[in-house]
VOPAGU-2260 file (C-alpha; in pm, 1 decimal, decimal comma):
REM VOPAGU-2260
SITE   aa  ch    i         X         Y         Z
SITE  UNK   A    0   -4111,6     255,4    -655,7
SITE  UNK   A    1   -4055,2    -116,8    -675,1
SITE  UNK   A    2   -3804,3    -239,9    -968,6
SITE  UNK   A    3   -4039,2    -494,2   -1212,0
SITE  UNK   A    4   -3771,4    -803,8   -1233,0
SITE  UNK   A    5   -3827,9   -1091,0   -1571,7
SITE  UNK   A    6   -3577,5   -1331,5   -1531,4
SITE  UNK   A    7   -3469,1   -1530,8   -1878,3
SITE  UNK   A    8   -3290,7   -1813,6   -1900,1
SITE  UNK   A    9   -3322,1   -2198,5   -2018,7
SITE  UNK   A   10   -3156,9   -2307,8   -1625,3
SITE  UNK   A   11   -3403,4   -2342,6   -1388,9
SITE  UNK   A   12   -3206,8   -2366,0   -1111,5
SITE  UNK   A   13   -3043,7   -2040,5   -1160,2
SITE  UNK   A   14   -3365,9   -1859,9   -1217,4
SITE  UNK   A   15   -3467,9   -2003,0    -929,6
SITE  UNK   A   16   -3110,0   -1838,3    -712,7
SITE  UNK   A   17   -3203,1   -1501,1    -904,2
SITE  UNK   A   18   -3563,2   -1485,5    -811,8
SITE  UNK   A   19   -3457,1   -1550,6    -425,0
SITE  UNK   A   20   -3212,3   -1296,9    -452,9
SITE  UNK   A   21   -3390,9   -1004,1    -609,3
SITE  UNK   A   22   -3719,1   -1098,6    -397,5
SITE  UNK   A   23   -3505,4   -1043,9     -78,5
SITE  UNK   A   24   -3452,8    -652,9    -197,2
SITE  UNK   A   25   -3735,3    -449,1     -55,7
SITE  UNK   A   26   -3726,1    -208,2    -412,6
SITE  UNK   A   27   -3757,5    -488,7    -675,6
SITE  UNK   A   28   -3960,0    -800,0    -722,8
SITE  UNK   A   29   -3956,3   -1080,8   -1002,2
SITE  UNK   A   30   -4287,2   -1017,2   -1232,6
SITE  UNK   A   31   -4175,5   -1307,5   -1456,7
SITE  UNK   A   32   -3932,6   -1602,6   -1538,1
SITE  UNK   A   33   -3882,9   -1703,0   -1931,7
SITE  UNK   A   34   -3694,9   -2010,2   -2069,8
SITE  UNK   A   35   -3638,8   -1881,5   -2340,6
SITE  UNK   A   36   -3617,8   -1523,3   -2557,7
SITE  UNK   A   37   -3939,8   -1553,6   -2729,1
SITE  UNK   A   38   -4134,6   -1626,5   -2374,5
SITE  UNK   A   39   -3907,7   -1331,3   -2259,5
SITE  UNK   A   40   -4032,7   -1101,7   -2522,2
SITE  UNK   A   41   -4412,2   -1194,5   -2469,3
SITE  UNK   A   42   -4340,8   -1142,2   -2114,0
SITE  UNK   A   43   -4186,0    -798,0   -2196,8
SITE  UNK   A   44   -4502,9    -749,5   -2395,5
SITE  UNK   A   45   -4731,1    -792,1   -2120,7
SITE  UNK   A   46   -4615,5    -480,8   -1952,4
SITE  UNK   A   47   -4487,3    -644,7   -1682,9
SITE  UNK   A   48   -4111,0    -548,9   -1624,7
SITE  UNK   A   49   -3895,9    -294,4   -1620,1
SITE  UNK   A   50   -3553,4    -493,5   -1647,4
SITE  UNK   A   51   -3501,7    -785,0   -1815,2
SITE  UNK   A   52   -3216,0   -1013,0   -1691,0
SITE  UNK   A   53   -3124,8   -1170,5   -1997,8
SITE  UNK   A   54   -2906,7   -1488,2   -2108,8
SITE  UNK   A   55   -2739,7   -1482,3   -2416,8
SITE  UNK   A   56   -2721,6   -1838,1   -2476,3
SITE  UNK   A   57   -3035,0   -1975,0   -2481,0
SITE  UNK   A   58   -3278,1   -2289,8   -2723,5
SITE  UNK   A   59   -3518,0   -2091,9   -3011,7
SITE  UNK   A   60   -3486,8   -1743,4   -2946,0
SITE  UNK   A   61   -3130,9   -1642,6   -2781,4
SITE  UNK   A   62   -3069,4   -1361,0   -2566,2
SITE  UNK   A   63   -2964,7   -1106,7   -2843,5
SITE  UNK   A   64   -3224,5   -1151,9   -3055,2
SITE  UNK   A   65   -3474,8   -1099,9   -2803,7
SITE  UNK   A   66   -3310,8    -806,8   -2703,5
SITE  UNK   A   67   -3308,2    -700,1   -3035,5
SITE  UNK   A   68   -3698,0    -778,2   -3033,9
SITE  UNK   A   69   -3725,9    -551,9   -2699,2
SITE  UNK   A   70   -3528,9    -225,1   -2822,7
SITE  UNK   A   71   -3713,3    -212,2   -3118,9
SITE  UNK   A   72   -4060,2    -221,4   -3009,3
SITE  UNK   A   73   -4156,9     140,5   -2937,9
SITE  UNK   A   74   -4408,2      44,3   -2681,0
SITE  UNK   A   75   -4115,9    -124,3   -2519,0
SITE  UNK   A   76   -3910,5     194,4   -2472,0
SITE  UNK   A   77   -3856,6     193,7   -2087,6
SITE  UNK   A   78   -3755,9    -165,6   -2065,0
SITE  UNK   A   79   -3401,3    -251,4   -1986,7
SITE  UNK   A   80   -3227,6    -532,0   -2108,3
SITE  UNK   A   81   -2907,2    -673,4   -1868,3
SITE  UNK   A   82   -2755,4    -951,6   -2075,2
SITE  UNK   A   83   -2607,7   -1239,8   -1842,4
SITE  UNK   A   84   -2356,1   -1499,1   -1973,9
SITE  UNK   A   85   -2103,1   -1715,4   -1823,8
SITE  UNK   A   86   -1890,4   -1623,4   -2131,6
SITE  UNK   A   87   -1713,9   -1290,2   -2109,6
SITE  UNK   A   88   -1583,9   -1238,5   -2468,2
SITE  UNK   A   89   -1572,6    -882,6   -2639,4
SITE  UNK   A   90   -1770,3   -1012,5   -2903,8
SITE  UNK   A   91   -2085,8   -1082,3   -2708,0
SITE  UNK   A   92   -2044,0    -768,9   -2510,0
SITE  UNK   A   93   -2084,0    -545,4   -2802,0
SITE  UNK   A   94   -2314,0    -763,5   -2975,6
SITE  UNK   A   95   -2532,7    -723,4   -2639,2
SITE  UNK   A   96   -2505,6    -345,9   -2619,1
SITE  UNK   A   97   -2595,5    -319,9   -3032,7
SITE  UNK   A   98   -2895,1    -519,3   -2996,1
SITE  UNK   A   99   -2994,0    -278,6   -2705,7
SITE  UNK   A  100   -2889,9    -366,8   -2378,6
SITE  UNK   A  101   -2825,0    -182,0   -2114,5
SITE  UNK   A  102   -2519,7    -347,4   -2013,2
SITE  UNK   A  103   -2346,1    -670,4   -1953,5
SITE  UNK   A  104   -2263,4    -856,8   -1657,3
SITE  UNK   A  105   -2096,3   -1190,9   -1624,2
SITE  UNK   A  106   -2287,8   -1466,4   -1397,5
SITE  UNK   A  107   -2037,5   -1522,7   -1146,0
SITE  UNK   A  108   -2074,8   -1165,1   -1045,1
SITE  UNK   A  109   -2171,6   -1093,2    -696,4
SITE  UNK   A  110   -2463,9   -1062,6    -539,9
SITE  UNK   A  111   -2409,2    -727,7    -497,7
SITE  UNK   A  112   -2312,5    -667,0    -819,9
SITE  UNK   A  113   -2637,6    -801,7   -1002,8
SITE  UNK   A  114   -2854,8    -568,4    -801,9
SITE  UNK   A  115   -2641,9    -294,1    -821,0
SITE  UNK   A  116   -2703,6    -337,6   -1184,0
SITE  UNK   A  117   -3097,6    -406,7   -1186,3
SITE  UNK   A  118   -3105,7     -54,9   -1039,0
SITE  UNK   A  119   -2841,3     156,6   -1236,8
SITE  UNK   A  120   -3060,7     -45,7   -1569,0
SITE  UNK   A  121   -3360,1      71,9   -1415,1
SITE  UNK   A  122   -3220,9     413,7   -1365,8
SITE  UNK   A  123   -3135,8     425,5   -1749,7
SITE  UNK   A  124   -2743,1     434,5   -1700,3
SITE  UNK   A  125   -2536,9     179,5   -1843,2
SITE  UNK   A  126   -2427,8     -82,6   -1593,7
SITE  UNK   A  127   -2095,4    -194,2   -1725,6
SITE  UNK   A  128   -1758,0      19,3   -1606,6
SITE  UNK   A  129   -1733,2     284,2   -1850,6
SITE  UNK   A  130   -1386,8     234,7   -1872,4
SITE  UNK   A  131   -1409,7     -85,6   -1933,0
SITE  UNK   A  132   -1723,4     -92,3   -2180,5
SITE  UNK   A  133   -1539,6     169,5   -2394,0
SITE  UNK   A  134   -1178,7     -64,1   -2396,7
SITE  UNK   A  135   -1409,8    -352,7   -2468,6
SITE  UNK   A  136   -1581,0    -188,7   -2764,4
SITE  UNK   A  137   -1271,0      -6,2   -2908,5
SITE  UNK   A  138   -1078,4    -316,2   -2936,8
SITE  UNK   A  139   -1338,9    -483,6   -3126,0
SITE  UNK   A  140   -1419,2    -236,3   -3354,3
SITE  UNK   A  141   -1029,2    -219,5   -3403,1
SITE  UNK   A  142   -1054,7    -565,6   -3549,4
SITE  UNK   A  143   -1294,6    -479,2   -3808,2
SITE  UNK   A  144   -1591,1    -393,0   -3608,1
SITE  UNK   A  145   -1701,0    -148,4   -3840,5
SITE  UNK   A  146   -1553,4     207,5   -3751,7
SITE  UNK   A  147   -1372,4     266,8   -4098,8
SITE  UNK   A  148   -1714,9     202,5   -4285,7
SITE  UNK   A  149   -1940,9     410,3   -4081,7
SITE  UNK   A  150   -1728,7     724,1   -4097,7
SITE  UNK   A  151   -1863,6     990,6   -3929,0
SITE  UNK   A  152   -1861,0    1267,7   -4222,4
SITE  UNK   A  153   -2010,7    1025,2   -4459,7
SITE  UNK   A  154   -2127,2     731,9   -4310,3
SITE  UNK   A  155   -2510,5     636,9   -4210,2
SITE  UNK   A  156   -2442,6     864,1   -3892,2
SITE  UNK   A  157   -2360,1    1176,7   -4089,6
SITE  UNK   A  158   -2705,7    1313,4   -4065,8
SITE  UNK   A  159   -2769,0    1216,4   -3705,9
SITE  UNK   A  160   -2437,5    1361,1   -3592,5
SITE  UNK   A  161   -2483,7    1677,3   -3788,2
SITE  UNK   A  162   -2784,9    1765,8   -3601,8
SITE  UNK   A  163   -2564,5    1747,8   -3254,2
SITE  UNK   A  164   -2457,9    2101,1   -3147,4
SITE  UNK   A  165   -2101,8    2125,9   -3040,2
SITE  UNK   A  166   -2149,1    2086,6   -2724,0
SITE  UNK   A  167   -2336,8    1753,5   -2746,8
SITE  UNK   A  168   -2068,2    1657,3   -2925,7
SITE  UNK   A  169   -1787,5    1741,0   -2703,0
SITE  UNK   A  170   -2005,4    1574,7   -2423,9
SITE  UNK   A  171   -2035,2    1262,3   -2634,1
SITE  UNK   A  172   -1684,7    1206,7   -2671,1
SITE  UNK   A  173   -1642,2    1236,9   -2293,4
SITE  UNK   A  174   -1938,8     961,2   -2254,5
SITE  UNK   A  175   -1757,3     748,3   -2479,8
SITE  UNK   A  176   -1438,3     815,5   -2217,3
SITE  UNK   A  177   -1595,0     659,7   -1978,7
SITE  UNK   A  178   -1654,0     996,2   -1755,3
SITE  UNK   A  179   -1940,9    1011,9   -1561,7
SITE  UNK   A  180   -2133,3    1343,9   -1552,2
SITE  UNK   A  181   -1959,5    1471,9   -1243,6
SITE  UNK   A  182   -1652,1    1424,9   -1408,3
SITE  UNK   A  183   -1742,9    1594,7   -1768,7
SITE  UNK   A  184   -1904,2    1875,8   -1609,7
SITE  UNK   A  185   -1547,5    1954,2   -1412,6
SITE  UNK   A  186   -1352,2    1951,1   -1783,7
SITE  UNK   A  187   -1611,4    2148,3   -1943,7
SITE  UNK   A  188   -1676,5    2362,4   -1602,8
SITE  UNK   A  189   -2048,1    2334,2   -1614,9
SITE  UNK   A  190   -2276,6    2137,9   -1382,6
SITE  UNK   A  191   -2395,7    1788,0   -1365,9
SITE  UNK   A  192   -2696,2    1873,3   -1428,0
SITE  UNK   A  193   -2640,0    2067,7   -1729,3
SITE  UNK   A  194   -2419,8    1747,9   -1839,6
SITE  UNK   A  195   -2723,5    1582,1   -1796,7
SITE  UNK   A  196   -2908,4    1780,8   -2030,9
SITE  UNK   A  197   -2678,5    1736,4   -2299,8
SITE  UNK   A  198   -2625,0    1326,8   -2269,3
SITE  UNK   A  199   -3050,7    1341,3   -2276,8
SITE  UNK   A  200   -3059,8    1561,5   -2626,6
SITE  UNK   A  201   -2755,4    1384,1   -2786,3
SITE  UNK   A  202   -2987,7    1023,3   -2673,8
SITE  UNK   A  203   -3289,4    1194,7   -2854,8
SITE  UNK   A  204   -3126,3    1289,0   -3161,2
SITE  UNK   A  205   -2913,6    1017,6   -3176,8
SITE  UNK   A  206   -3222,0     738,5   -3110,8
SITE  UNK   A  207   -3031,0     559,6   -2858,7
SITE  UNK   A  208   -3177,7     420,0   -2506,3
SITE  UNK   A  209   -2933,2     489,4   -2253,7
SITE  UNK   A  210   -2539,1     581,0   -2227,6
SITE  UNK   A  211   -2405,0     225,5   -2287,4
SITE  UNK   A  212   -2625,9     301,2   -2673,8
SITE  UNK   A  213   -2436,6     623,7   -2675,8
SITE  UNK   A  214   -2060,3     488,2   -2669,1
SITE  UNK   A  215   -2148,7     265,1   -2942,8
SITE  UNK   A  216   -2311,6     492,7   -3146,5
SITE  UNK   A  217   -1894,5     735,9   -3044,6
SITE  UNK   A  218   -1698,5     431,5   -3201,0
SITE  UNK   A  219   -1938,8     307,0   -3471,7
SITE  UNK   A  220   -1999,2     656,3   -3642,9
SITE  UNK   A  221   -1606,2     699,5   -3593,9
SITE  UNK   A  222   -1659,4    1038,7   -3413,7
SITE  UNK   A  223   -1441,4     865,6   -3158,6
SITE  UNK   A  224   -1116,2     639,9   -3297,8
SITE  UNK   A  225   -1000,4     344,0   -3082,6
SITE  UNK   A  226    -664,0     381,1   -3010,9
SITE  UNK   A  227    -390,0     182,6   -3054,6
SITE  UNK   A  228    -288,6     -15,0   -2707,4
């Protein structure tokens, strides 16, 4: 199955170096290039992609809101959104992943790197290092992100966490770790797969898209606390 490519953002020339690159992969091909995020979301629309590379920072409609456009259009459910930014600040990275992005990679990552994460998007994992996605997110929320109002025993979560068994719970936590499924089905002493079935339920109940939607929902609910460094 070939990987449906839409490239956004307002530089030209860099469109231009991502559409070469992602062409040369025999699995993916660019469908569509935006300037900007409202083109982006027509594009998106249209039915023609299945990830979006996504600038943040871009005229009209900026990356997050159009990504914010995307993960709320239920017809746009298997679209993933990679934001790309030349500025690598917590803020934008869990700004990114609460507007509904898959992940978050910086553009001067590696060529390697940026196809690596069209197809992990694609796949429906989150792209960004667990380890670091959940440092990046617990430090932010530290500051005021909104943890302590969100509560999980009486926040806006309550009900949604409620309906998780213990299990999906447990697993949860793990995700929000930063363990993959290999490595939560060795502490619980269950397989993979059956980790897999858990993360998929807890995504269900909890309405979120993919794992990196999953550690935000951990830290924002306050299920999981960010510790003190």
């Amino acid at each position: 199955m070939t990987i449906r490519v839409l490239l956004a953002d307002d530089q030209a020339l860099l469109r231009s170096a991502f559409r070469v690159l992602v062409n040369s992969e025999p699995d993916m091909e660019v469908v569509g290039e935006a300037a900007d995020g409202a083109q982006a979301v027509e594009l998106a629309r249209a039915g023609k992609a299945d990830v979006v590379l996504m600038d943040i920072r871009m005229p009209g409609v900026d990356g997050l809101a159009a990504t914010r456009l995307i993960s709320e259009d239920p017809e746009l459910s298997d679209v993933r959104v990679v934001m790309l930014t030349t500025f690598e600040v917590d803020e934008y990275v869990v700004q990114s992943l609460r507007a509904g992005a898959s992940g978050f990679l910086g553009k001067g990552a590696e060529p390697d790197e940026l196809l690596n994460a069209i197809r992990t998007a694609a796949a429906g994992d989150a792209l960004l290092s667990p380890a670091a996605t959940k440092g990046l997110i617990a430090r932010f929320l530290s500051q005021g992100g909104g943890a302590d109002e969100t509560r999980s025993d009486s926040g806006p979560y309550a009900e949604k966490l409620a309906a998780l068994t213990g299990r999906e719970r447990e697993v949860l936590v793990h995700v929000a770790a930063g363990l993959s499924n290999d490595e939560i089905g060795e502490r619980l002493e269950v397989s993979p797969l059956t980790v897999k079935t858990h993360v998929n339920r807890a995504m269900a109940k909890l309405g979120a898209r993919d794992r990196a939607q999953l550690v935000v929902t951990a830290y924002e609910s306050g299920l999981v606390r960010p510790r003190a460094e």
